[in-house]
C-alpha positions in Angstrom: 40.5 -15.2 -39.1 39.6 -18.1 -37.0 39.1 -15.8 -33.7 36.8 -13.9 -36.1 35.1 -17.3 -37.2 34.5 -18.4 -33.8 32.9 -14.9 -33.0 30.0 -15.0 -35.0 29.3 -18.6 -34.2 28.9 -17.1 -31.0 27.0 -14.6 -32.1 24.6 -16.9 -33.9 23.9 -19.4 -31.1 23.5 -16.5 -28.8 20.8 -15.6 -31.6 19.3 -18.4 -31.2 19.0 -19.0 -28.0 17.9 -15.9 -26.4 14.4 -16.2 -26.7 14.3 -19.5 -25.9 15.3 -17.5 -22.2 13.0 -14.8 -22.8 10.3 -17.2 -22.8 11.2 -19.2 -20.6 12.0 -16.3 -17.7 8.2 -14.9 -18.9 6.5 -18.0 -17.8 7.9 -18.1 -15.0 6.9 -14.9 -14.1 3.6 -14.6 -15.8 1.7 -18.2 -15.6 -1.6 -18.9 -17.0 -2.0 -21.5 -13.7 -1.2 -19.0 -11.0 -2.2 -20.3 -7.4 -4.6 -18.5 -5.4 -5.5 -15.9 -8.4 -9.0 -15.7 -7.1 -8.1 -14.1 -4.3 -4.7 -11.7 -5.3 -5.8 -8.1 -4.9 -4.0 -5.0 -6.5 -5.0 -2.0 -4.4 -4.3 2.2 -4.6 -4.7 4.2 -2.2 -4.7 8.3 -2.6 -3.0 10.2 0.5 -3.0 13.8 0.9 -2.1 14.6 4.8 -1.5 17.9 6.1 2.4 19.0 6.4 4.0 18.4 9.4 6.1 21.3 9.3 3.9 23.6 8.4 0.9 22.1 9.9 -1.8 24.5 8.1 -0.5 23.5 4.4 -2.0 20.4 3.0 0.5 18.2 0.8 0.3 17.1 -2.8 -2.3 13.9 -3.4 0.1 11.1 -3.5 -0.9 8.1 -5.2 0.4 4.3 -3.3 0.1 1.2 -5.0 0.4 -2.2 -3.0 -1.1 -6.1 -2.4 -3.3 -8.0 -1.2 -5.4 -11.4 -0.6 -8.8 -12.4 0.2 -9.4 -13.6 3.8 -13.2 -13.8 3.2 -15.1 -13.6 0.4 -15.4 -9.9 0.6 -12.9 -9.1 2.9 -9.1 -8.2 1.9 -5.8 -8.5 4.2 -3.1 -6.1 3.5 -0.7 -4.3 5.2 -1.2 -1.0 7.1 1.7 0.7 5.3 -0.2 0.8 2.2 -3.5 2.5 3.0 -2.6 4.3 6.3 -3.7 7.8 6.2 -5.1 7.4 3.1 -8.4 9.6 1.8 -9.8 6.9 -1.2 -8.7 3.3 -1.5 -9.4 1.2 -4.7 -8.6 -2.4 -5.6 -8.7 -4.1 -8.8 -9.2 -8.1 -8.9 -9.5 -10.8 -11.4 -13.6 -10.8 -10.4 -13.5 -7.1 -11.7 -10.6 -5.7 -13.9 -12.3 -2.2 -13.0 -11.4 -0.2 -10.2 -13.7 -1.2 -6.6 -13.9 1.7 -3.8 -13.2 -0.4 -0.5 -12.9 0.7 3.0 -11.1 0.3 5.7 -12.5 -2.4 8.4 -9.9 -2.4 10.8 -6.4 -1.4 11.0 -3.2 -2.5 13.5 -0.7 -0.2 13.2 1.7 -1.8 15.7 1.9 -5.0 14.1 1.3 -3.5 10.3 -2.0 -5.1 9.4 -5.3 -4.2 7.8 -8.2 -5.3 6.8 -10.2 -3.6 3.7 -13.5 -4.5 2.7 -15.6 -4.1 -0.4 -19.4 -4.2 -1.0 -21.4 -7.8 -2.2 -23.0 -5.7 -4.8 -19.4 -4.6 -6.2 -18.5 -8.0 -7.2 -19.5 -10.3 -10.0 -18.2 -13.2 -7.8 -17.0 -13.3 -3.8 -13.0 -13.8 -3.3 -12.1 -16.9 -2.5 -10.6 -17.0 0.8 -7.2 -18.1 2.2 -6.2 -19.4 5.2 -2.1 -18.9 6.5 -0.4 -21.5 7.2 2.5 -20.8 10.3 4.7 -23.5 8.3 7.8 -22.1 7.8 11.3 -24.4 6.7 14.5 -22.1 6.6 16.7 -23.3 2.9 13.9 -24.1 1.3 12.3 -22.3 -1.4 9.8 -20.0 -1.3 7.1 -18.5 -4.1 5.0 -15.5 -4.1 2.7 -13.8 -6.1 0.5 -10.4 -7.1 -1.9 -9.1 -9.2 -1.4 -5.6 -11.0 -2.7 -2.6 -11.9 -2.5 -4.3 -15.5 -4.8 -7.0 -14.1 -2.1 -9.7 -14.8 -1.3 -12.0 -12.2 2.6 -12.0 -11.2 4.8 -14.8 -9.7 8.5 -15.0 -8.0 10.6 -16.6 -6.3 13.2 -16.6 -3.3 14.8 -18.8 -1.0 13.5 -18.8 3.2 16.6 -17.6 4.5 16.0 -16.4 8.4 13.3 -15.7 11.3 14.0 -12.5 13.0 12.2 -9.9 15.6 12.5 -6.6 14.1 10.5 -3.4 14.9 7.4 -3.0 12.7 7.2 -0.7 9.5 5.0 2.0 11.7 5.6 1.7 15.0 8.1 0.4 18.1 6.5 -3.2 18.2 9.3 -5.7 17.7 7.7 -9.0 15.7 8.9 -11.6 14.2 9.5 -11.4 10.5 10.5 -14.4 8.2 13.1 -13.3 6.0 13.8 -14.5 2.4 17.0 -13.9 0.3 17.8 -14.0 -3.7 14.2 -13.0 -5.0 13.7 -13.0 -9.0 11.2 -9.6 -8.4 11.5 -7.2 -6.2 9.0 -7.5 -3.1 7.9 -5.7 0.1 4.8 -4.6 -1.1 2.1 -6.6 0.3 2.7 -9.3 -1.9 1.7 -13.1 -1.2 4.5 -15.7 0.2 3.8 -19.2 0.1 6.2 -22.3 0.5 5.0 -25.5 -0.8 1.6 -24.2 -1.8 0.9 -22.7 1.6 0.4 -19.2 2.2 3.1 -18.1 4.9 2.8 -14.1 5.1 2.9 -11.0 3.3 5.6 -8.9 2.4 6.8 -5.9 4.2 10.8 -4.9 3.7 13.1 -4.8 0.7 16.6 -3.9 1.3 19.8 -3.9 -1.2 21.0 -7.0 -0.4 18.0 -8.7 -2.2 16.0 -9.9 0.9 12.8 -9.3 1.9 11.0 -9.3 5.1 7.1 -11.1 5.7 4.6 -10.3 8.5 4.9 -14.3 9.3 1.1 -16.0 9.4 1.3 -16.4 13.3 1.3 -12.9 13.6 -1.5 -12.6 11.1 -3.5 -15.3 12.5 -3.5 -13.4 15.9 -4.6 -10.2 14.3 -7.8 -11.9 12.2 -8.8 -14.0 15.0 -8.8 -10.8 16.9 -11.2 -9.5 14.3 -13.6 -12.6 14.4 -15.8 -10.8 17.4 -16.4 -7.4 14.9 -14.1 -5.6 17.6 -10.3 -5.0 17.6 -8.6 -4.5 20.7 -5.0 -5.5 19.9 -2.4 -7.7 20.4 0.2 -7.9 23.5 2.9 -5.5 23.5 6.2 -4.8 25.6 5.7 -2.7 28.4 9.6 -2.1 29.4 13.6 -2.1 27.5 15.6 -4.6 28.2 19.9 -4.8 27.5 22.2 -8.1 27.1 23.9 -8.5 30.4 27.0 -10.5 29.3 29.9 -8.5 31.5 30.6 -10.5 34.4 31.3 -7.6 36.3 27.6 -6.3 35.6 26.3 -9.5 36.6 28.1 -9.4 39.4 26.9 -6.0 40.5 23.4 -7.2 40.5 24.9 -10.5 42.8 23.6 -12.8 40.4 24.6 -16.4 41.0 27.6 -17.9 38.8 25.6 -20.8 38.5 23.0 -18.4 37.0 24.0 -17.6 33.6 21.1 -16.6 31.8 18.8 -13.6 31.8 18.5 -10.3 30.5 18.8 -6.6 32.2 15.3 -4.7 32.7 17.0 -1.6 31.8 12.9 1.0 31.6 10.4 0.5 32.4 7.2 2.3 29.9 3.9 4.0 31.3 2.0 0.8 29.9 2.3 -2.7 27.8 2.9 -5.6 29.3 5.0 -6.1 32.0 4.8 -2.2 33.1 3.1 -2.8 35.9 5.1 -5.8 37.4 8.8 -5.7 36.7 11.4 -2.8 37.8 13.9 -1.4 36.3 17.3 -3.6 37.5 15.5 -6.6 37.4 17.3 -9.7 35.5 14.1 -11.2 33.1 15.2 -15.2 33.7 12.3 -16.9 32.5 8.7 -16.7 30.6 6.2 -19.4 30.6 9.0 -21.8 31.8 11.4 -20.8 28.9 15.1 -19.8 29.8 15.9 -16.3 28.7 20.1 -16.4 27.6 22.1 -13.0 28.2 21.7 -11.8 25.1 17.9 -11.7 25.5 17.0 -15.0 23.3 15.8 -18.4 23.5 15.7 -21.2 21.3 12.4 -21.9 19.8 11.0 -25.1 19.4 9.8 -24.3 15.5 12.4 -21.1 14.3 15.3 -21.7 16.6 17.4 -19.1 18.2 15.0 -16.1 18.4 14.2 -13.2 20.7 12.4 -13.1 23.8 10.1 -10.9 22.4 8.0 -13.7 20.7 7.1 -15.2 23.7 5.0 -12.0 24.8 3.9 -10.6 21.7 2.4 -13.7 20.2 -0.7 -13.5 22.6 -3.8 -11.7 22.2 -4.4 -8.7 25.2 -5.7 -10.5 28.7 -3.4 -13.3 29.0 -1.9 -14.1 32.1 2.4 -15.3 31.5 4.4 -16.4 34.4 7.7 -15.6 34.7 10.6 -15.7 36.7 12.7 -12.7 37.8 16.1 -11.7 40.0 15.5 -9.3 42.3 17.0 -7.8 45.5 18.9 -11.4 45.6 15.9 -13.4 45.4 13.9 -15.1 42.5 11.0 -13.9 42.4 7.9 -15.8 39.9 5.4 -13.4 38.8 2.3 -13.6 36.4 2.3 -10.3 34.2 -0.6 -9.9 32.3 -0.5 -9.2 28.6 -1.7 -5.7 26.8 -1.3 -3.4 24.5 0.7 0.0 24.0 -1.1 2.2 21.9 0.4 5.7 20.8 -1.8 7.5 23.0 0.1 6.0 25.8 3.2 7.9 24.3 4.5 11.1 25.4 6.5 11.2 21.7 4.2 9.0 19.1 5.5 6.7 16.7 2.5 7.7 14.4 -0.7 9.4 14.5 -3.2 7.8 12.4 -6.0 9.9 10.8 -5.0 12.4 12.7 -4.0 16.4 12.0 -1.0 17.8 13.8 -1.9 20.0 16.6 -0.5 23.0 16.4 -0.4 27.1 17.3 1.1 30.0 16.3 1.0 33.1 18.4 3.2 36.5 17.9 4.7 34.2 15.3 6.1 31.4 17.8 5.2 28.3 16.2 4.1 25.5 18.7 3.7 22.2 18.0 4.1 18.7 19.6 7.1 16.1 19.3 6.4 13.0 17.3 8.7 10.4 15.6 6.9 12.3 12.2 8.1 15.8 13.0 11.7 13.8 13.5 11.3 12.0 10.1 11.3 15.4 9.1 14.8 15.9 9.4 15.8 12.2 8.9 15.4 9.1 11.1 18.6 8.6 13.4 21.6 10.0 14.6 22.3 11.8 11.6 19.1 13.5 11.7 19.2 17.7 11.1 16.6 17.7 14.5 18.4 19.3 17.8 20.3 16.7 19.6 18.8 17.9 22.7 15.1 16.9 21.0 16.9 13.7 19.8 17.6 12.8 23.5 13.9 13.5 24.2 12.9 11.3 21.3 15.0 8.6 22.5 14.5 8.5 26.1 10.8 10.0 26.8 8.7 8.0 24.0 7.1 5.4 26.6 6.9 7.9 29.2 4.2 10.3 29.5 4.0 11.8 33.6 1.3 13.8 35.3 3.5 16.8 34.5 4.9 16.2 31.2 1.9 14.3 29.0 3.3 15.7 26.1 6.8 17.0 24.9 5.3 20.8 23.3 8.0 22.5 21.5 8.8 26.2 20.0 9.7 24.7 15.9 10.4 28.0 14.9 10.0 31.7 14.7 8.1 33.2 11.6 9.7 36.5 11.5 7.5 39.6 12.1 8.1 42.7 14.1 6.7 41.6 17.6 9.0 38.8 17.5 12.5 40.8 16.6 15.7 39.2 18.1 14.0 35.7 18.5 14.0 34.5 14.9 17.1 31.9 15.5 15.2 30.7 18.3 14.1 27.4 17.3 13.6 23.2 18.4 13.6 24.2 22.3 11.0 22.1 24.4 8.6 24.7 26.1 8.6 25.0 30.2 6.1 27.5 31.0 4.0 30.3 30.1 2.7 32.9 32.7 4.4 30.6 34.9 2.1 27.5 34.5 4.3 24.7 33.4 3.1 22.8 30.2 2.0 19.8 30.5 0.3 19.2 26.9 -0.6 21.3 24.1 -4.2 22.1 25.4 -2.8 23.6 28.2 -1.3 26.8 25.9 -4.6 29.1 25.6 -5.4 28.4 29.7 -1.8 30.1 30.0 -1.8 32.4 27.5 -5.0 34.1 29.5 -3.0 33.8 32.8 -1.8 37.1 33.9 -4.3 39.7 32.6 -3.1 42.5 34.3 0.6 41.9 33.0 1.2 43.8 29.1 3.4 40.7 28.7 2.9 37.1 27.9 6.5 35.4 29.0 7.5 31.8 27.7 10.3 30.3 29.1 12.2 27.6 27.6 14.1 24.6 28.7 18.1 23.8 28.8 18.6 27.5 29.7 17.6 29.0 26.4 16.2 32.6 26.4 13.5 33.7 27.9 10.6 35.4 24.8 8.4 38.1 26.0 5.8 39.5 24.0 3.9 42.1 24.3 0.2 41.3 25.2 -2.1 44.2 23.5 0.0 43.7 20.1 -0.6 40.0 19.7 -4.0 40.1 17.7 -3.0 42.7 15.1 0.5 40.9 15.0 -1.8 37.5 14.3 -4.0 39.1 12.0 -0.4 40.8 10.3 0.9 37.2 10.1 -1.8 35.4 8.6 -2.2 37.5 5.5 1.5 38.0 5.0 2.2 34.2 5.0 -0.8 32.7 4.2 -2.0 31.2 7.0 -5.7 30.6 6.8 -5.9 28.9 10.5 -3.4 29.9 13.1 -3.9 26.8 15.6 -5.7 23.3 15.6 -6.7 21.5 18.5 -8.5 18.0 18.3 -12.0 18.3 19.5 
């Protein structure tokens, strides 16, 4: 009786109390004095992209909801993740609870950044601006904010737990990222970080562990100071690979000093960024802008600490001269490498391919296309992917290095089956070598090839890594197209970019 007696006083206190902590969870969430509520965006963007698969298929309208904040008073900073790709973008605001068309202004998709803008004449009132702060105190606590859909303004909070370099969301850009632990709400999408009333970034990651990962305000800074001039040409990216070089025997190799323990191994060089055009590949990276490089390819910063080297070159805008110091044939050698940018048109395999349709084309059935980190999303994002490991390999080691023979990687997907192409259904992820005997170098190059050869009645493709050889017969090919097109649906058999 007396376990049973102090049950329901249990019972009853919890009673009591629990909306005490309702209430008090709610305004901590939902605060009638939210900071900077005059300029938190909520913004939806609609996305309907052709299929990369089947590149002649459009996919179902999808529907993205993300943040934002004012930067001017008509002007809106997000990131690119949200609205990339995307055919209609709206924002809602507290100046107007009703859906506002916006465009985009200008959009970096190596460092994730965008700006939208909105028309004067959409607005009862202007935003009101914010400025970033590059402020940033590790342990300390953080706060961040939203508006939604609902047009209710949203705060949380988390604790600044790390600075890290990490690649960017769409691209092979490694930036810094501040990184916050033990959030009340779930983040990554845009939303608003500030520590001690000071905006700091905007969020980018969530993982499981309850962190979350902000494009920090230095890197922001650099993009909308890029903007000021109306033009965007991009901020500095890394124009070679670079490996720890901690074995002693490695370092000895190279006939380092032992009195030289720092610096890090040059292991590629790309076809452009910065650096491409100065270093080598077995060079030892010692120094940039007098700053001691350690083995392991970091530094000690003099505001986040141990970071990588990567900061040092990334956090400039394009056109900047940096000296450094390198080891080389047994000498140290001081250079000044000037800073630019690696866009995915300098990519033989690109990371992403904004606003743009997959090229593609089908002929006899052989369905040609070109190899970009999207078509090997399709099948999953690492090792583990269902893609060829011999397209893998490609992925991995040819991305940054387009050559005057190869300027693209142009590969056979697959075989739609049809009669003119019996016996090579199975055939299927095998990089394409020539046609008629004229090596490919790109996907334009196919219909030049294809028209090679006249007199021959067959049109021969061979293959790379010793796979079989297709022939097809020449005079068959346009009733086989035709055949093709109306059995599967296929209302365009090939797209090339004009």
């Amino acid at each position: 009786m007396k376990n049973k007696h102090q049950f329901h006083i249990l019972i009853s206190l919890w009673t009591m109390l629990f909306p005490i902590i309702v209430i008090a969870n709610t305004e901590q969430l939902l605060s009638d004095e939210i900071p900077f509520e005059d300029s938190l965006v909520y913004i939806e963007s609609a996305v309907q992209k052709q299929s990369v698969y089947q590149p002649w298929k459009t996919e179902e309208l999808k529907s993205k909801s993300f943040y934002g904040c004012a930067v001017s008073e008509y002007t809106i900073l997000t990131t690119a993740q949200g609205v990339v790709d995307a055919n209609f973008i709206k924002i809602k605001c507290k100046q107007s609870t009703q859906f506002i068309p916006v465009s985009i202004t200008f959009i970096d998709i190596n460092n994730n950044l965008c700006l939208l803008s909105c028309e004067p004449s959409s607005l009862p009132a202007p935003f009101k601006p914010i400025s970033f702060s590059s402020d940033f105190n590790v342990g300390q606590p953080v706060e961040f904010y939203w508006f939604n859909r609902d047009a209710k303004s949203f705060k949380g909070r988390a604790i600044a737990d790390d600075v890290m370099i990490k690649p960017s969301a769409l691209s092979f850009n490694n930036q810094i990222n501040y990184v916050v632990s033990n959030s009340s709400r779930q983040a990554g999408k845009s939303q608003l970080f500030c520590q001690k009333n000071k905006p700091i970034g905007l969020a980018t990651w969530t993982n499981e562990n309850n962190e979350c990962g902000l494009i920090p305000a230095p890197v922001i800074n650099l993009f909308l100071e890029d903007c000021l001039d109306g033009v965007f040409n991009g901020s500095a990216s890394l124009g070679f690979a670079s490996k720890s070089l901690i074995d002693p025997a490695h370092r000895s190799h190279l006939q380092l000093p032992k009195s030289t323990t720092h610096g890090v191994y040059i292991s590629e060089i790309y076809s452009a960024g910065t650096g491409s055009k100065d270093l080598k590949p077995e060079d030892v990276l010692l120094e940039i802008n007098n700053i001691k490089i350690d083995a392991y390819g970091r530094y000690i910063d003099s505001q986040y600490g141990e970071i990588g080297f990567e900061y040092l070159i990334t956090n400039n805008p394009i056109n900047i001269s940096i000296p450094i110091k390198v080891w080389r044939n047994n000498n140290i050698i001081e250079l000044h490498i000037m800073t630019e940018t690696l866009n995915q048109t300098d990519m033989a395999i690109p990371f992403h391919q904004y606003n743009q349709r997959p090229e593609y084309m089908i002929l006899g059935g052989l369905m040609f296309q070109t190899l970009t980190r999207p078509y090997i999303n399709v099948w999953g994002e690492d090792e583990s992917s269902r893609v060829s490991p011999y397209l893998y390999q490609y992925y991995k080691k040819m991305a940054f290095n387009p050559t005057k023979d190869r300027k693209e990687i142009v590969i056979l997907s697959y075989v739609i089956p049809a009669q003119i192409n019996l016996g090579y259904h199975k055939l299927r992820q095998v990089v394409l070598k020539s046609i008629n005997g004229m090596s490919i170098r790109s996907l334009d190059d196919l219909p030049k090839a294809i028209s090679l050869n006249k007199e021959s009645d067959f049109i021969t493709f061979e293959f790379e890594n010793d796979n079989p050889v297709i022939v097809l017969p020449r005079e068959q090919l346009s009733q086989a197209d035709n055949e093709i097109s109306q059995r599967y649906g296929i209302n365009q058999l090939s797209y090339f970019r004009p």
